[in-house]
C-alpha positions, 0 to 999 in steps of 0.5 A: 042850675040844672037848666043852666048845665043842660043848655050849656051841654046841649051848646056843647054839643051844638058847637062840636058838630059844626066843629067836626065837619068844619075840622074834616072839610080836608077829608070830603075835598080830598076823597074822590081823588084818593079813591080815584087814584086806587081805582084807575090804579086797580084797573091798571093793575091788570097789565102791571103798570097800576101796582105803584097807584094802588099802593099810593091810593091805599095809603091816601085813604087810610090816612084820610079815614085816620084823620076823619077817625080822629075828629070824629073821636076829639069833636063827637066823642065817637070812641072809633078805635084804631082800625087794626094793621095789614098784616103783610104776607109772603110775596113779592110786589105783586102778591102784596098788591094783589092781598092789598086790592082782596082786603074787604077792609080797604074797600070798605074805606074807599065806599065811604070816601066815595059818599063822604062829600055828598054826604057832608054837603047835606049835613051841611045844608041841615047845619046851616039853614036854621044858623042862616035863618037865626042870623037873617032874624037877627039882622032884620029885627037890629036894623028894624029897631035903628030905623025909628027916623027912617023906614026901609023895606023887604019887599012888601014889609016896612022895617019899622021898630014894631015889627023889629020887636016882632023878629026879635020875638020870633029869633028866640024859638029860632035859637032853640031851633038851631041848638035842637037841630045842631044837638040832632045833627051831633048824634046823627053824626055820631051814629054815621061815625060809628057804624062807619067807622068802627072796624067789622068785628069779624075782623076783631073776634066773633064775640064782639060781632054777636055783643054788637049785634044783639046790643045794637052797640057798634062802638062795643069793644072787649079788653081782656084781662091778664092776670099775670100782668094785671092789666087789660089788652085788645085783641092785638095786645095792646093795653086797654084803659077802662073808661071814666064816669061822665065819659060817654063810655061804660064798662061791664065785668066778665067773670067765669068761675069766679075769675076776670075774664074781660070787659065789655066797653060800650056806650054809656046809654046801655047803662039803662039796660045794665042786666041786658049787658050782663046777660050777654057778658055771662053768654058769651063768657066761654067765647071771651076766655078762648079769646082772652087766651089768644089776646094774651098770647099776642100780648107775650109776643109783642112783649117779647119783640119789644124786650129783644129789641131792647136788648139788641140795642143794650148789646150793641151799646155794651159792645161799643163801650168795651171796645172804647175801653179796651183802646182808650185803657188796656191796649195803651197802657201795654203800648206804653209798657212796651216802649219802656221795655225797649228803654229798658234795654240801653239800662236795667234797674230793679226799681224801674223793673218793679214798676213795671211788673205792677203797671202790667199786672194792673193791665191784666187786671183790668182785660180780667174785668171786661172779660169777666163782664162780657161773659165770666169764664167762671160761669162757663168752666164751673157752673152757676154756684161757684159764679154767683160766690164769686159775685158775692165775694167780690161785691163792696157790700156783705152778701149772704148766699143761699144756694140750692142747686144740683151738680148737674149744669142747668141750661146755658141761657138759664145759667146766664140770666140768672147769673147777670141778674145776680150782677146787675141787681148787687150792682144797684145795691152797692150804687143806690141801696145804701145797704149794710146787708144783701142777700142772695138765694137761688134754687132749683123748683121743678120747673123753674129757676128761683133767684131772689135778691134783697137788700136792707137799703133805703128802698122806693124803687120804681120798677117802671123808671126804666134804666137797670131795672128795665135791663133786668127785667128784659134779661129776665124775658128773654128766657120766658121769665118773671120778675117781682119786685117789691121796694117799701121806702125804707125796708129795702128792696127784694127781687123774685126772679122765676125763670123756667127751664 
């Protein structure tokens, strides 16, 4: 049985080499021509009329590396990871071509198109040559073994069935032949790809140069861990899945007094030298705290871009709704109010006088809730207690209402996040909660805002299915704040909203 899942491994990877330089004979037939293009359009750059090949050069090679990058990770299970974005800087169109052609990254690209076909052509001749010799056997030997009636020569040698028995006897070790050179070729290729590849981690931090180096893994990757997120990033802030057993990957623990600091993915053949990979961890665990620090701050600042987007778009949207209300329901109700005042002129009636009085005072009331939903007067005439009680009175399920605020006005976006929070969140109660009781609580802390929200309704929210949860949890962002949310199935749903001042 072992035998049997070995050989099959090895066939495995046998076929995945053929595979990745078959799957990536686009790239070697299109190299040469994308880092000609950057080429002839650095040198024309120089009286001006380049700028455009450069451009279009640059980006020929980066899509090209981008699809040898993912056959490499689909056929060779190379882990090459994305290699991280220009960042553009100030500038018009020729300081932006001049940064592009200073970019050692690019460059770096471009050498490697530049050997990409020669270097496929070898492989190729290495890949074949057993796989021909394999089939010439093959061939040879079947057709020495139909010949019993009839003898055929090559060259000096009569294919007669005895010596096709020898050619089948001699196609076995011809078959592991290939398997062991197609199996060498496949971790050859995987070194090349990864040493190639793999973005210089200078670029990615000075810490994984130096894991890099004294490891001798240049796949080495380091996710940081942010504890008020729970989860692990890069160093651009983008989320980290840890690798599984049997991935070809592996993964090692950072701690520093006691705390998580970051792990350390690398190839999973370091795992013989696991005390190696932990000495290096504990080395450089100060350098990956610095680092940790930085990576969440690129986190929070992607987070923040994200949530404000979102909330621009909400706000648009909001705007779009109101004014559809306001045309389609307030403004057309007065339209009709004042022509019937002008048919009131011709013949006065108490009755008719009365329903007018109760169809305008609907009106009013309705322009009173869009008004109070774009932004409560309430709020912005007395301050937050007195808004939150009037959330509270309104709401179509009994709320109780804890509040321990100061008489002085806290700051105005404080005030609103906290107070559409509120809204939003006793709207959900009253739609989706089915709830007898809510609760609301908000107090001053030195530094921060505190408002929780609960319920004794069905619970089992989701607090990542999006819709009004996302809208609080953008709303919460806006002024650097957190939300909690905890939601049992059936004990209700209870919201911690900490918003600093």
């Amino acid at each position: 049985m072992i035998a049997t899942f070995e050989l099959d491994r090895r066939l495995a990877r046998a076929g995945h080499a053929v595979a990745y330089l078959v799957v990536s004979l686009p790239v070697t037939l299109l190299a040469w021509p994308a880092v000609a293009l950057l080429v002839i359009g650095a040198a024309l750059s120089v009286v001006g009329i380049g700028l455009p090949l450069v451009v279009a050069g640059a980006s020929a090679c980066r899509t090209l590396a981008k699809l040898d990058r993912r056959a490499a990770n689909r056929w060779l299970d190379a882990q090459v990871p994305r290699y991280p974005g220009r960042v553009r800087g100030p500038g018009g169109a020729l300081r932006q071509t001049l940064d592009l052609l200073s970019e050692r990254g690019l460059w770096r690209m471009a050498a490697f198109l530049m050997i990409r076909p020669l270097l496929a052509l070898a492989l190729l001749v290495v890949a074949l040559t057993p796989v021909a010799v394999l089939a010439l056997l093959l061939e040879l030997g079947i057709e020495a073994l139909a010949s019993a009636s009839q003898v055929d020569y090559v060259g000096p040698w009569a294919l007669t069935p005895a010596l096709g028995v020898v050619l089948l006897a001699f196609s076995l070790p011809a078959a592991a032949l290939t398997i062991a050179t197609l199996e060498t070729l496949y971790r050859v290729l995987c070194v090349i790809t990864r040493a190639v590849m793999i973005p210089r981690a200078g670029a990615a931090g000075p810490v994984r140069e130096m894991l890099a180096e004294s490891l001798g893994d240049r796949s080495i990757t380091v996710a940081y861990w942010l504890p008020d997120r729970e989860k692990f990033v890069d160093e651009q802030g983008r989320d980290v899945v840890l690798p599984l057993p049997g991935s070809g990957r592996a993964w090692t623990a950072v701690e520093r007094d006691g705390r998580r600091v970051a792990a350390i993915l690398h190839d999973a053949s370091l795992d013989t030298s696991h005390q190696l990979v932990e000495a290096a961890a504990a080395a450089s665990s100060m350098a990956l705290d610095n680092e940790r620090l930085r990576a969440d701050l690129q986190a929070r600042v992607e987070e923040l871009r994200l949530s404000r987007y979102r909330i621009m778009e909400a706000g648009d949207a909001a705007r779009r709704r109101i004014e559809r209300n306001l045309h389609d329901g307030a403004q057309q109700q007065l339209v009709a109010l004042a022509l019937d005042l002008r048919m009131l002129k011709t013949r006065l009636k108490d009755d008719a006088i009365d329903d007018l009085s109760e169809r305008l005072a609907s009106a009013l009331a309705e322009l009173r809730e869009l008004a109070r939903g774009i932004h409560p007067a309430v709020l912005t005439d007395r301050g937050l207690a007195p808004a939150i009680t009037s959330l509270a009175e309104r709401a179509t399920v009994p709320v109780d209402v804890d509040l321990d605020l100061p008489e002085e006005r806290l700051p105005a976006p404080v005030e609103a996040a906290a107070y559409f929070l509120v809204a939003e969140a006793l709207t959900n109660v009253a739609r989706y909660a089915e709830a007898m009781q809510a609760w609301v609580e908000v107090k001053l802390e030195p530094e921060a805002l505190i408002v929780r929200v609960a319920d004794d309704g069905v619970g089992g929210v989701d607090p990542t299915a999006g819709g009004g949860l996302r809208g609080l949890d953008d709303r919460v962002a806006t002024v650097g704040g957190t939300l909690e949310i905890d939601s049992p199935i059936g004990e209700g749903t209870r919201l911690m909203a900490r918003l600093p001042l």
